[in-house]
C-alpha positions as CSV (number, residue, x, y, z in Angstrom):
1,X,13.9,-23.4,-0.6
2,X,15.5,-26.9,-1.3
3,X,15.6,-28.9,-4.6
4,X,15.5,-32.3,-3.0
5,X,12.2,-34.3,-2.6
6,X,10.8,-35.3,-0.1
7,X,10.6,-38.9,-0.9
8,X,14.9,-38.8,-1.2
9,X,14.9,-36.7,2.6
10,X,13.1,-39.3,3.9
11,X,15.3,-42.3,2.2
12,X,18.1,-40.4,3.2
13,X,16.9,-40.7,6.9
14,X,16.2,-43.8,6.5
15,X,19.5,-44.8,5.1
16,X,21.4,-43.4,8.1
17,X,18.6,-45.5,10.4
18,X,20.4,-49.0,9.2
19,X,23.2,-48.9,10.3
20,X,21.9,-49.9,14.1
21,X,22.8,-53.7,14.2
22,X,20.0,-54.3,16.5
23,X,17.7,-54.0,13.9
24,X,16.2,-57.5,13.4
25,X,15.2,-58.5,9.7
26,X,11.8,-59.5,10.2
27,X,11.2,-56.0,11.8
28,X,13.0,-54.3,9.2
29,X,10.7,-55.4,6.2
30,X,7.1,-54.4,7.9
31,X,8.9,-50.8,9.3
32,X,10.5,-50.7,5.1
33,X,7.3,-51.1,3.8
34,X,5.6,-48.1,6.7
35,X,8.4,-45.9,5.6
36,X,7.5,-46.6,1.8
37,X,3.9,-45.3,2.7
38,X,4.6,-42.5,4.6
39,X,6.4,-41.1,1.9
40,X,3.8,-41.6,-1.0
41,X,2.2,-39.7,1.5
42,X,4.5,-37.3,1.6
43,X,3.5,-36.8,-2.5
44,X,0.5,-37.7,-2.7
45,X,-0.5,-34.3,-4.6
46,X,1.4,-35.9,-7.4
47,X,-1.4,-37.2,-8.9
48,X,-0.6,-39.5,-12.0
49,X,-3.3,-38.4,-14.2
50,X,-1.3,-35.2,-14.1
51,X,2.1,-36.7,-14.7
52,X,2.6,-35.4,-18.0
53,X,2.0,-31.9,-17.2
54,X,4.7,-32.2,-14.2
55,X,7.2,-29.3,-15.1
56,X,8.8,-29.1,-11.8
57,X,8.4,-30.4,-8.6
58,X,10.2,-29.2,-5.1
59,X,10.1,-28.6,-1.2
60,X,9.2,-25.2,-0.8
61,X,10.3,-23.5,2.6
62,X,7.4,-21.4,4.4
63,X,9.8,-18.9,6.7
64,X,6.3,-18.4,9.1
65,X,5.8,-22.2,9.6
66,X,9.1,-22.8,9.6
67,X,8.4,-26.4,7.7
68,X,8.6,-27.4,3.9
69,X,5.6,-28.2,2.0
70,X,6.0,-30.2,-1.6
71,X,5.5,-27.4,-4.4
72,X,4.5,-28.6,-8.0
73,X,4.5,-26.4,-11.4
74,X,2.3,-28.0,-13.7
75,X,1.9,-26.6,-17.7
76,X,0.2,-28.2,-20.8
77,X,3.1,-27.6,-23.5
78,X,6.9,-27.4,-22.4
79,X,6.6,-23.3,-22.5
80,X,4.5,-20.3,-22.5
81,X,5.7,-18.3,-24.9
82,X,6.6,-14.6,-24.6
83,X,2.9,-13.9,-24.0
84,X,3.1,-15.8,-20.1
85,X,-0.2,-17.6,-18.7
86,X,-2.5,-16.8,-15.9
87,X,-1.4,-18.7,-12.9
88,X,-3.1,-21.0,-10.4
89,X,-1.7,-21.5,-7.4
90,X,-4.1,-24.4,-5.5
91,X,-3.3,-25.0,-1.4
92,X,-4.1,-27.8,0.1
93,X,-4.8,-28.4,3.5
94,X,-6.5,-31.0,5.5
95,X,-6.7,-29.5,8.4
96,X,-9.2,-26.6,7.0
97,X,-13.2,-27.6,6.3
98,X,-13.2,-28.7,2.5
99,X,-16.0,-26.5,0.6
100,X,-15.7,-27.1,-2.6
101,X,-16.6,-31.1,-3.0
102,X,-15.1,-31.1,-6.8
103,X,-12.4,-33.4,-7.0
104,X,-8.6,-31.6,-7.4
105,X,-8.2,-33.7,-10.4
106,X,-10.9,-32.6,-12.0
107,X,-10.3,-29.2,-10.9
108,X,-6.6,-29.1,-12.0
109,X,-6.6,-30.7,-15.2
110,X,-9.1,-28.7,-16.7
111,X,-7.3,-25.7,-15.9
112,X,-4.0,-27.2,-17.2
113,X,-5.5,-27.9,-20.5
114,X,-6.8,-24.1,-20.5
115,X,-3.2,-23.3,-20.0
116,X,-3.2,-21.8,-17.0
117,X,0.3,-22.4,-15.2
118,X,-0.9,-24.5,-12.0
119,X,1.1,-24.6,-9.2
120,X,0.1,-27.1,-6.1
121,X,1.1,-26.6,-2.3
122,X,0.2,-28.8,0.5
123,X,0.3,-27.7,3.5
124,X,-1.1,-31.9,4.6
125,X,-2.6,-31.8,7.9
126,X,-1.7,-28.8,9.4
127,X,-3.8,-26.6,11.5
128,X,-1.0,-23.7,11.6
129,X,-1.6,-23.1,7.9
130,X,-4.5,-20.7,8.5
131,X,-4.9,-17.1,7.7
132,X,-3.9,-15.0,8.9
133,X,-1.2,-16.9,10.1
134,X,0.7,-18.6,7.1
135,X,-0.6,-15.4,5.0
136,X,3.1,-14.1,4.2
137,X,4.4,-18.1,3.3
138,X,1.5,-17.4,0.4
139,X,2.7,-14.2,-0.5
140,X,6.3,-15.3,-0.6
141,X,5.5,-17.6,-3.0
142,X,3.4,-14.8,-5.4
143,X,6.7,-12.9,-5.2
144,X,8.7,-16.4,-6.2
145,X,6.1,-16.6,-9.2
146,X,7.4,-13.5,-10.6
147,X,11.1,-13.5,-9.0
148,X,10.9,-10.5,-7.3
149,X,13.5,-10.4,-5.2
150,X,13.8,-14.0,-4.8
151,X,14.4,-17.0,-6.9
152,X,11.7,-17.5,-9.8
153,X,9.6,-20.5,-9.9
154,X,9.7,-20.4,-13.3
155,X,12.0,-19.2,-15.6
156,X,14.1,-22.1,-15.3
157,X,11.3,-24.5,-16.8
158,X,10.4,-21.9,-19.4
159,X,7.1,-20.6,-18.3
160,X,6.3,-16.9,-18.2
161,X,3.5,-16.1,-15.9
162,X,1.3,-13.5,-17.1
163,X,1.2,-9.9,-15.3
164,X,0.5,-9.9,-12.3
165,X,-2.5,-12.9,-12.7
166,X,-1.7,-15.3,-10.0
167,X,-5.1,-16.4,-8.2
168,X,-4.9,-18.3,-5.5
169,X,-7.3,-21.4,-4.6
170,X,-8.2,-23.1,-1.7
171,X,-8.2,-26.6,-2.6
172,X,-12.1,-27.1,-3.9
173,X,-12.0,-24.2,-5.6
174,X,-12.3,-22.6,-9.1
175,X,-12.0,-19.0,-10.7
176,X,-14.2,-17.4,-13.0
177,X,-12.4,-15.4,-15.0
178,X,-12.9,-11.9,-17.5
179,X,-16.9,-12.2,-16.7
180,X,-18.1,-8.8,-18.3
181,X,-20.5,-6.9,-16.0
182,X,-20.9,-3.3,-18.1
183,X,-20.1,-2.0,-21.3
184,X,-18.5,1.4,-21.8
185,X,-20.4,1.7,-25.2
186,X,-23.8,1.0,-24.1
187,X,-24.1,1.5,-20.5
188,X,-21.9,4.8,-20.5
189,X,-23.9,8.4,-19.9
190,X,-23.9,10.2,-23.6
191,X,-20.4,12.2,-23.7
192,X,-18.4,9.6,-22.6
193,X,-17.4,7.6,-25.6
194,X,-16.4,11.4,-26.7
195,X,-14.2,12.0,-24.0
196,X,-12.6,8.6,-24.9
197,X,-11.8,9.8,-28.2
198,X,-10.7,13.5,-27.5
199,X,-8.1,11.7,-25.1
200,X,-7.1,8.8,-27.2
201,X,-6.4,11.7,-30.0
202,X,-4.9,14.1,-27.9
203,X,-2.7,12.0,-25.4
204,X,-2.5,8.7,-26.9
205,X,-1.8,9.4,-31.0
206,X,1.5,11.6,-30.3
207,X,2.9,9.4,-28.4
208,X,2.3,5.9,-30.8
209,X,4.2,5.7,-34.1
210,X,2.0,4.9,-36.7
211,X,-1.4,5.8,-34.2
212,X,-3.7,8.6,-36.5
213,X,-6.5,10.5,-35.6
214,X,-9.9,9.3,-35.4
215,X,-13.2,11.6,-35.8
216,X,-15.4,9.0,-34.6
217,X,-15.3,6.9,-31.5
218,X,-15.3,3.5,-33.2
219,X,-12.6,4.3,-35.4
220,X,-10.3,3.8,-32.1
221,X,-7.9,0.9,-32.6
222,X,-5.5,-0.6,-29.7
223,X,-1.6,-1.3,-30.5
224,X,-2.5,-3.9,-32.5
225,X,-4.6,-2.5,-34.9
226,X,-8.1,-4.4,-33.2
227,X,-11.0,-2.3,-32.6
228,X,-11.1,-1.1,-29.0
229,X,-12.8,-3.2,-26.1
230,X,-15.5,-1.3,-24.3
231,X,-15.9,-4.2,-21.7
232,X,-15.4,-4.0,-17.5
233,X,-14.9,-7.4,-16.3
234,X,-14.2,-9.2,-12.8
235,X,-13.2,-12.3,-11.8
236,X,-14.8,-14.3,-9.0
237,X,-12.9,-17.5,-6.7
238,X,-15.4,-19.6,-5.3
239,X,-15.9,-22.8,-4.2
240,X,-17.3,-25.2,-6.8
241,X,-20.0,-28.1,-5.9
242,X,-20.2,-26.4,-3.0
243,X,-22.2,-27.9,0.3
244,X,-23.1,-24.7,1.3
245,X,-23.0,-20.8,0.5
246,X,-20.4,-18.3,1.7
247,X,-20.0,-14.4,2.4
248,X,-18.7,-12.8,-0.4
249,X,-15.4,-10.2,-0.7
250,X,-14.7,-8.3,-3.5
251,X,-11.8,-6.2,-3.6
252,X,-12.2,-2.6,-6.2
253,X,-9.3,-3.5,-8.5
254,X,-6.6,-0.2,-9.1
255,X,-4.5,-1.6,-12.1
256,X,-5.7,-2.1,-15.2
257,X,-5.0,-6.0,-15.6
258,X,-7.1,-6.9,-12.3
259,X,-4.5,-8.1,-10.6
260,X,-5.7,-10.4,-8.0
261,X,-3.0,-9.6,-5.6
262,X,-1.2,-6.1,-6.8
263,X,2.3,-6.4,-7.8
264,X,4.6,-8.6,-5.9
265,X,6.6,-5.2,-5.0
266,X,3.5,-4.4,-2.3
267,X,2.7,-6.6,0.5
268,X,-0.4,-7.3,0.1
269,X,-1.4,-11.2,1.0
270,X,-5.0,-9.9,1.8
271,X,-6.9,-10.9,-1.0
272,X,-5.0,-14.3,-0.8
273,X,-5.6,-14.3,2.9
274,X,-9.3,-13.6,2.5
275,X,-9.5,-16.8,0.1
276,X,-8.5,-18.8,2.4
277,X,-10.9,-17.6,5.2
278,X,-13.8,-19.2,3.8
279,X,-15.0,-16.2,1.5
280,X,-16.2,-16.2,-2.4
281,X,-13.5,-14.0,-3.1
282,X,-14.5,-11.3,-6.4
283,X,-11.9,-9.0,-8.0
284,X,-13.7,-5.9,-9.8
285,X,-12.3,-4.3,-12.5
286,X,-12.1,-0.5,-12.4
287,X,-14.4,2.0,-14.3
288,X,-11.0,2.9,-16.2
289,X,-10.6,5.3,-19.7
290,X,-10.5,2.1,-22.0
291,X,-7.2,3.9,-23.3
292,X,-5.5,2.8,-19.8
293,X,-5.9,-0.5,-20.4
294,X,-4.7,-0.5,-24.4
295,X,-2.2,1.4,-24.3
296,X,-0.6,3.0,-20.7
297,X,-1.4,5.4,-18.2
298,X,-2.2,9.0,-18.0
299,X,-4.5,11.7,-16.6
300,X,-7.2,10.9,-18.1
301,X,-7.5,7.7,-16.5
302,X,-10.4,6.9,-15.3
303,X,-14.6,7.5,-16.1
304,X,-15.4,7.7,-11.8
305,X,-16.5,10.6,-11.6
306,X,-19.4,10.4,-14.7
307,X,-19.9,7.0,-14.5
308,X,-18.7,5.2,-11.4
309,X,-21.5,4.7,-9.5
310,X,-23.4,3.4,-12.9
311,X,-20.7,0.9,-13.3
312,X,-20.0,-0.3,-9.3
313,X,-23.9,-1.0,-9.1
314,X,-23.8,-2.9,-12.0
315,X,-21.2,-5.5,-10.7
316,X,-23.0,-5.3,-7.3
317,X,-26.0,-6.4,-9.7
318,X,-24.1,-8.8,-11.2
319,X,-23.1,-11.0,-8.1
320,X,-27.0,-10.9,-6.9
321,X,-27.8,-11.9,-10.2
322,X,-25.2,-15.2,-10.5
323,X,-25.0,-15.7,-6.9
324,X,-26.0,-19.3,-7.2
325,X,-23.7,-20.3,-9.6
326,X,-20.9,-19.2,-7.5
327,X,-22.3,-20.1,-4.1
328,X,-22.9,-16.8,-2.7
329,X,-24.9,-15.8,0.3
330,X,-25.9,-12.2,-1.1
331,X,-27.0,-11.2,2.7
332,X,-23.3,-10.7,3.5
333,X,-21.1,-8.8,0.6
334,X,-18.4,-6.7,1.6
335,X,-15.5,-5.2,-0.2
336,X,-12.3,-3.2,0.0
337,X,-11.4,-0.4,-2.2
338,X,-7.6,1.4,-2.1
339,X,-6.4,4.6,-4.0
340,X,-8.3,4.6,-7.1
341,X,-10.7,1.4,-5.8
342,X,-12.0,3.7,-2.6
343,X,-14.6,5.6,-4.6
344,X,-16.7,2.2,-5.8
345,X,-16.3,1.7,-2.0
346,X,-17.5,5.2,-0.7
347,X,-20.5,5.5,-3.3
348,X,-21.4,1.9,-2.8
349,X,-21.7,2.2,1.5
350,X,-24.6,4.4,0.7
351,X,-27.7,2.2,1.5
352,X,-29.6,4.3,-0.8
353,X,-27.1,4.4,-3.6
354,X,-29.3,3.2,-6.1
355,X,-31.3,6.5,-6.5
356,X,-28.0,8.7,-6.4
357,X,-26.2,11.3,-9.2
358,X,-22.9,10.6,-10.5
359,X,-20.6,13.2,-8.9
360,X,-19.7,15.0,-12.4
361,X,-21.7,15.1,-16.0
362,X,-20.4,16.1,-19.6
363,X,-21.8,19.6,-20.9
364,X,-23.8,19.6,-24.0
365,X,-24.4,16.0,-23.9
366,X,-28.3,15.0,-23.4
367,X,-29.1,12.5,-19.8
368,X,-29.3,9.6,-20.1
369,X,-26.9,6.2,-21.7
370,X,-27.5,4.8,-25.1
371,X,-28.7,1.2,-23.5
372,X,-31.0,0.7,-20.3
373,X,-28.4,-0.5,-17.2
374,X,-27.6,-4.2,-16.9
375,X,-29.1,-6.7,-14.3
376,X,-31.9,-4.6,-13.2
377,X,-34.2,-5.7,-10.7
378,X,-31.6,-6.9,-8.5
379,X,-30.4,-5.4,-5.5
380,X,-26.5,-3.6,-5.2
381,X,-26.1,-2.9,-1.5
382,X,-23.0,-4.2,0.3
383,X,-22.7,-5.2,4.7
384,X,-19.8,-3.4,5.1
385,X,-16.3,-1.7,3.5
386,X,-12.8,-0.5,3.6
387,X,-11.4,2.8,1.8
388,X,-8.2,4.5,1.7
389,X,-6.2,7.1,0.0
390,X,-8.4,7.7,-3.0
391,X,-10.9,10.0,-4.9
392,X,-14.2,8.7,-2.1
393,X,-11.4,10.8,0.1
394,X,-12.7,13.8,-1.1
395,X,-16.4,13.0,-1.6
396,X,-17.5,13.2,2.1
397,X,-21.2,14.5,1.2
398,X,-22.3,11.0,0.2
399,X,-21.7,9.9,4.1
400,X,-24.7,9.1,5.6
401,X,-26.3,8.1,8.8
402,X,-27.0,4.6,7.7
403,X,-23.8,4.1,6.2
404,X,-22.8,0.6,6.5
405,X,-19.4,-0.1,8.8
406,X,-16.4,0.9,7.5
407,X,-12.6,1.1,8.0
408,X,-11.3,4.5,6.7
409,X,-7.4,4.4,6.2
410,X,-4.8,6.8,6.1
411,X,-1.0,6.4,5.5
412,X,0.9,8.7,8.1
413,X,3.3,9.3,5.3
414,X,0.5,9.1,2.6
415,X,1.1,12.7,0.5
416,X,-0.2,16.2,2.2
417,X,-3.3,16.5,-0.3
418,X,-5.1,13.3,1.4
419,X,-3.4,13.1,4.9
420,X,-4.0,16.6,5.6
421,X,-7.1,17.6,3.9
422,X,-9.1,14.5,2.4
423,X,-8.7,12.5,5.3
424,X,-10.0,14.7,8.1
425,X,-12.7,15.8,6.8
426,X,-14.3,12.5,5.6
427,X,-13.7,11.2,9.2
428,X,-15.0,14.5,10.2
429,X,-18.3,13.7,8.8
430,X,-18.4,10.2,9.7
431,X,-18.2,11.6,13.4
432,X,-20.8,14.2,13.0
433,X,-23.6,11.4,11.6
434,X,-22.0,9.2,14.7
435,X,-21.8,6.3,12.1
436,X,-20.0,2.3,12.9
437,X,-16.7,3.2,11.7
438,X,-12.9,2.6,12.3
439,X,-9.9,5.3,11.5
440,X,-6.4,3.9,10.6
441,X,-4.1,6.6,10.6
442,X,-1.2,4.3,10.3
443,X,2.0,4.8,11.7
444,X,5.2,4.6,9.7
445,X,2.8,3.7,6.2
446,X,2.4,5.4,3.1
447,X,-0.4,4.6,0.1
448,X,-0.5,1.1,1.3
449,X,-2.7,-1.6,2.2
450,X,-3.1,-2.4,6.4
451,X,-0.2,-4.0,7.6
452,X,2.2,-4.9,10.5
453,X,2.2,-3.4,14.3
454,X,1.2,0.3,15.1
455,X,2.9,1.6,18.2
456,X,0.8,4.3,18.7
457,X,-2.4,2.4,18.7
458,X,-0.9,-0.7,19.9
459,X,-2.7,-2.5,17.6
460,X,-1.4,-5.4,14.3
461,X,-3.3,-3.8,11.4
462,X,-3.2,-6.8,9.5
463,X,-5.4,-8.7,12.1
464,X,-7.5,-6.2,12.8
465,X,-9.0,-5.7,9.1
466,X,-9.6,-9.2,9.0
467,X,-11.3,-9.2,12.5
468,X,-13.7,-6.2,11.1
469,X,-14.5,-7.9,7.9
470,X,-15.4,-11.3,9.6
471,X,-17.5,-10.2,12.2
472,X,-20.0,-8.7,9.7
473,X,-20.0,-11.3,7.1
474,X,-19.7,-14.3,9.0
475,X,-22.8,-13.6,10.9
476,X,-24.0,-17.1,10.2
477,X,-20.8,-18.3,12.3
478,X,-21.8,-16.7,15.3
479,X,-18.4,-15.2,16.2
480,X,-17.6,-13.6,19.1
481,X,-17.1,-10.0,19.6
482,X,-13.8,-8.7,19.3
483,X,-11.9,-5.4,21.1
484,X,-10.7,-3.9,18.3
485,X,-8.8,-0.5,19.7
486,X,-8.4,0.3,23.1
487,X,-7.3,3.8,24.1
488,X,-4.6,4.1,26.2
489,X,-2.7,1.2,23.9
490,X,-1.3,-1.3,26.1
491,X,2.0,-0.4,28.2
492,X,1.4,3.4,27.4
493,X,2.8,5.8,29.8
494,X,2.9,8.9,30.2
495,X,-0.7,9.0,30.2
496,X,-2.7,12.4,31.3
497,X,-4.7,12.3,34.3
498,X,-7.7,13.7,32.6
499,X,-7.3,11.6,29.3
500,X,-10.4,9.4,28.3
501,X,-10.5,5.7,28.6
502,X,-12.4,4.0,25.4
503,X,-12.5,0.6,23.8
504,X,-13.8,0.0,20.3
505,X,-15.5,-3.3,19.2
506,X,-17.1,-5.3,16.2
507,X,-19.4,-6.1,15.2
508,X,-22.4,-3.2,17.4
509,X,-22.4,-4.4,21.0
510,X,-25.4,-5.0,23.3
511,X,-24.6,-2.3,25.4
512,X,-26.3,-3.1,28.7
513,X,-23.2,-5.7,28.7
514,X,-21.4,-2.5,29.4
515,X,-23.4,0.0,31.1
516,X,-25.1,-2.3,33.5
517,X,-23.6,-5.8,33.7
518,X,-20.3,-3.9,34.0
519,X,-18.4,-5.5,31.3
520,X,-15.9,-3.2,31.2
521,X,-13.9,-2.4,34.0
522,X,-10.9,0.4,35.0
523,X,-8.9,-0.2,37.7
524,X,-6.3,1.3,39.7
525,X,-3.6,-1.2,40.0
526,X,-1.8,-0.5,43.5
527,X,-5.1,-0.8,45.7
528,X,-7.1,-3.0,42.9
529,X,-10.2,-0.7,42.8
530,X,-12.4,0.0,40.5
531,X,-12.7,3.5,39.6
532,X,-15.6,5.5,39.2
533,X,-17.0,7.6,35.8
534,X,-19.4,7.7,32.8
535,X,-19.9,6.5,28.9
536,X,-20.7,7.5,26.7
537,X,-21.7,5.1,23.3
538,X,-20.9,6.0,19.8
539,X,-19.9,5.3,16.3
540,X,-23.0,3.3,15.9
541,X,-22.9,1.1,19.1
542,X,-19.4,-0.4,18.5
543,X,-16.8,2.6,20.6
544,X,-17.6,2.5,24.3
545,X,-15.9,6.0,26.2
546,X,-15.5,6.2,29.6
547,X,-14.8,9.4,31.4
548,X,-13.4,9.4,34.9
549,X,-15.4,11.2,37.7
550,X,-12.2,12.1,39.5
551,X,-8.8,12.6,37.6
552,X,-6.6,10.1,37.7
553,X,-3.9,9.7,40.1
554,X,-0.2,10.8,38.9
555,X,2.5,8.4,38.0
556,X,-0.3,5.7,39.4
557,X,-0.7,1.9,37.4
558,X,-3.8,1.2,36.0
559,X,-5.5,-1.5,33.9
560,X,-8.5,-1.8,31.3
561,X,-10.2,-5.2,31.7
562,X,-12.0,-6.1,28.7
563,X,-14.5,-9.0,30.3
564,X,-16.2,-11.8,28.8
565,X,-19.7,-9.9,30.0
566,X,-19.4,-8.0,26.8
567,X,-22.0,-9.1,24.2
568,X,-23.2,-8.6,20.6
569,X,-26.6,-7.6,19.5
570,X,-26.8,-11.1,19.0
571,X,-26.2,-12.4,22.2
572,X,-22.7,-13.6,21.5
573,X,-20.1,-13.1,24.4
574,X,-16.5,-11.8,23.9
575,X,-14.8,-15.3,24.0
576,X,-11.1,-14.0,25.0
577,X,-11.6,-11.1,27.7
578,X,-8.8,-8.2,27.5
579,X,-6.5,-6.8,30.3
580,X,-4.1,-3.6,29.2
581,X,-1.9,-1.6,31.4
582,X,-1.0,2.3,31.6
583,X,0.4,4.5,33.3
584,X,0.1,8.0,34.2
585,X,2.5,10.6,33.4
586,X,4.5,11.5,36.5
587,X,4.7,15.6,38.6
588,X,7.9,16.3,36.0
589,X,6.7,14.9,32.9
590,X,3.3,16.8,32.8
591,X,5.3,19.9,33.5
592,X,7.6,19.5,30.8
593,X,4.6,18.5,28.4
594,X,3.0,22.1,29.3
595,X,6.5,24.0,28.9
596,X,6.5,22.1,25.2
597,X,2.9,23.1,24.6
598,X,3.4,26.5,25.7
599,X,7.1,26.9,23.7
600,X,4.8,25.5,20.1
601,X,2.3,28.0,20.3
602,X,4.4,30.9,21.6
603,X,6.5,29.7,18.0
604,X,3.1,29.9,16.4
């Protein structure tokens, strides 16, 4: 990161350019006044309406692009306070298709006199700066908002950006923020509010100076002394003035601040990422013990398991309900939910959710909630979702057949209780009702988000969750299929000559592509021919497994070639076909895999 502007790098260049005497003076003053252009260019998000509000303005280095884009730090007053402010950070890029036709003045002024901090990056015309590919240059800077193991943005200029609330904007856009969508108090089953209290008296009070007892719910105050706030809220990115609607994404929030991007400590640039794909992006606060969120965490954290599905619906019901006023194309809402975000996700995949029994109820308390649910009479189902590592883990009997596609995720260093028990069996089920899934057991992670290259399924993790989500919501786009997995990973050897051959896609493929147009083809490398077998189709149309009629030959080459044949139910061909290599495990190796079988189980 540099602290020199752009306009003075290109002056400086400039500078060093005079000195060639062959420079005549009448060309001199019509290149002078180019050079002068190109460099208000250079800083032309310096808009001088917004002069006053400049804080701080640099050339910020994106380590993926290798290039420096000009960074400004806008803020109403000269400082925060100890409190911080929400953060804005607004890209720019001419190169993408502008959504959003509201002017960036307008945009950014009227969130600098809400005092938010606004930060401005312009990427100018480059068509590079696309996710997924610049995605880490955005989350370097989140991390440089907060200084987390980098130089702050900030702290220097005396602004103190609020926990972790950075949302970032493609250029056209606005956020929405703290938009209730259920109340604890009225939309609660009867028996929560007194759960509330029992833990707020019996986990909170000992550990407050000054906290007492309460004997009735709304007696409950938070540190400050102010009545407790009952409220779930999200907040929703979308374009504004927008030329047309969008698919929507809306990631199950796990902390109690929503935090649009999780801490800075976790890499996790796929909410930003997803922004920037052309998505209303929605963050949805968490069904959390209202305690959580006043005071700190504990056990009792969360109201899930009583009231979870009441509350997920309700925000579901919420987006149908203002899906105009934030340009959203209801047919195509999908959403992600991690550790304690996976059970909105699990309940919510359910087609037929809205008839469904919350998994737990309080004894001695009557059915039934004190006020009728929000937003009825609009619809709550989602296209399509991600889960990992939480309580939906466990819940496996909500799985069924026409459960919408889904990623399920697994850290391979994720603790026992999940790896080895939760996660089986919920992928167990899947498998048993044959539904459009994808497993991510993933190598080397723990309770984390997606990312980097497996080695065992030869696959980037990052891409390919991005690859899923688009090719369900952005139907409209007509995207190709895309291969997904294929089994053997490319460059594997050691192979067994009996092992199955399979290729996973999305979105569901037509699969006459396959079984009769020959779409798929295995071949033996050394005398290029095709080798005969069966498929067999499953996981709801998208995993294509193909079982050779002879075995395959040892320490013999062969290839999977992925054509451009392959089609979608829509009639969409695979765009970019797919060639891997194997190879099959040679006389000595499968003999020495047999002696280590045999030596495990003799162990056992």
């Amino acid at each position: 990161m540099s602290n020199v502007t752009r306009r003075d790098m290109l002056f400086s260049g400039f500078k060093g350019k005079l000195k060639m005497k062959t420079i005549s003076k009448y060309l001199f003053i019509p290149i002078l006044f180019l050079f002068i252009s190109l460099s208000s260019c250079a800083v032309a998000t310096n808009l001088p309406e917004l002069k006053p509000y400049l804080r701080k303005s640099i050339l910020w280095k994106c380590t993926t692009l290798n290039k420096e884009v000009p960074l400004n730090i806008y803020f109403l007053n000269d400082s925060t306070g100890n409190d911080g402010a929400e953060v804005i950070v607004y890209v720019k890029n001419q190169a993408w298709e502008r959504i959003g036709k509201e002017s960036d003045l307008s945009i950014l002024s009227d969130y600098i006199h809400k005092k938010f901090i606004v930060i401005t990056v312009d990427f100018g015309n480059d068509p590079r700066a696309v996710s997924t590919h610049f995605d880490k240059d955005i989350h370097d800077i989140f991390k440089a908002v907060y200084g987390y193991k980098t130089e702050s943005l900030l702290i220097e200029i005396n602004l103190v950006p609020a926990n972790y609330r950075c949302f970032f904007l493609p250029e056209g856009y606005r956020v929405a923020t703290d938009l209730v969508y259920w109340e604890i108090d009225k939309h609660a089953v009867f028996g929560t509010m007194e759960f509330i209290m029992e833990s707020y008296n019996e986990d909170i009070v000992p550990q407050v100076p000054g906290l007492k007892p309460v004997s009735s719910p709304m007696e409950m105050v938070d540190s400050k002394g102010k009545p407790f706030d009952y409220t779930v809220k999200m907040d929703i990115v979308y374009p504004s003035r927008a030329k047309k609607t969008l698919p929507a994404f809306f990631y199950s929030a796990t902390l109690s601040k929503r935090n649009p991007n999780g801490k800075p400590s976790a890499y996790r640039p796929h909410m930003a990422g997803i922004t920037m794909r052309g998505y209303v992006y929605i963050l949805m606060g968490h069904c959390f013990n209202p305690c959580v969120n006043h005071f700190f965490h504990f056990n009792k954290f969360e109201l899930d398991h009583w009231n979870g599905l009441a509350c997920y619906t309700a925000a579901m019901r919420y987006i149908h309900a203002n899906a105009s006023k934030y340009s959203i194309n209801t047919e195509y809402i999908g959403g992600l939910g991690h550790s304690k975000g996976q059970y909105a996700i699990t309940r919510l995949s359910v087609p037929n959710h809205a008839g469904g029994d919350e998994s737990m109820k309080y004894k001695g308390f009557p059915e039934g909630t004190p006020e009728p649910q929000p937003w009825q009479g609009y619809p709550s189902n989602i296209k399509v979702g991600y889960q990992s590592m939480g309580m939906g883990t466990f819940e496996p009997e909500y799985i069924t057949p026409d459960y919408v596609p889904t990623i399920i995720a697994c850290g391979e260093k994720e603790r026992d209780v999940i790896s080895k028990e939760g996660h089986p069996k919920f992928v167990k089920r899947l498998e048993e009702l044959d539904v459009n899934f994808v497993e991510l057991f993933m190598q080397g992670l723990g309770h984390e988000l997606p990312y980097g290259y497996d080695e065992k399924m030869g696959v980037d993790r990052y891409e390919l969750v991005h690859d899923f989500f688009d090719r369900y919501l952005k139907v409209e786009e007509k995207l190709p299929p895309v291969a997904l997995l294929i089994s053997p990973r490319d460059n594997k050897e050691g192979v067994s000559p009996t092992e199955k051959i399979s290729v996973q896609f999305a979105p569901v493929i037509d699969e006459e592509s396959i079984l009769k147009d020959n779409g798929i083809r295995v071949i033996q490398t050394k005398v290029s021919k095709e080798i005969e077998g069966s498929w067999m189709i499953s996981r709801g149309g998208t995993k294509f497994t193909f079982t050779p009629k002879k075995a395959l030959v040892i320490d013999e080459q062969y290839k999977i070639f992925v054509t451009s044949k392959v089609k979608n139910k829509a009639g969409t061909f695979l765009k970019n076909e797919k060639i891997t290599h194997f190879k099959v495990a040679a006389k000595t190796e499968l003999l020495l895999g047999v002696r280590l079988w045999t030596n495990q189980h003799k162990r056992k």
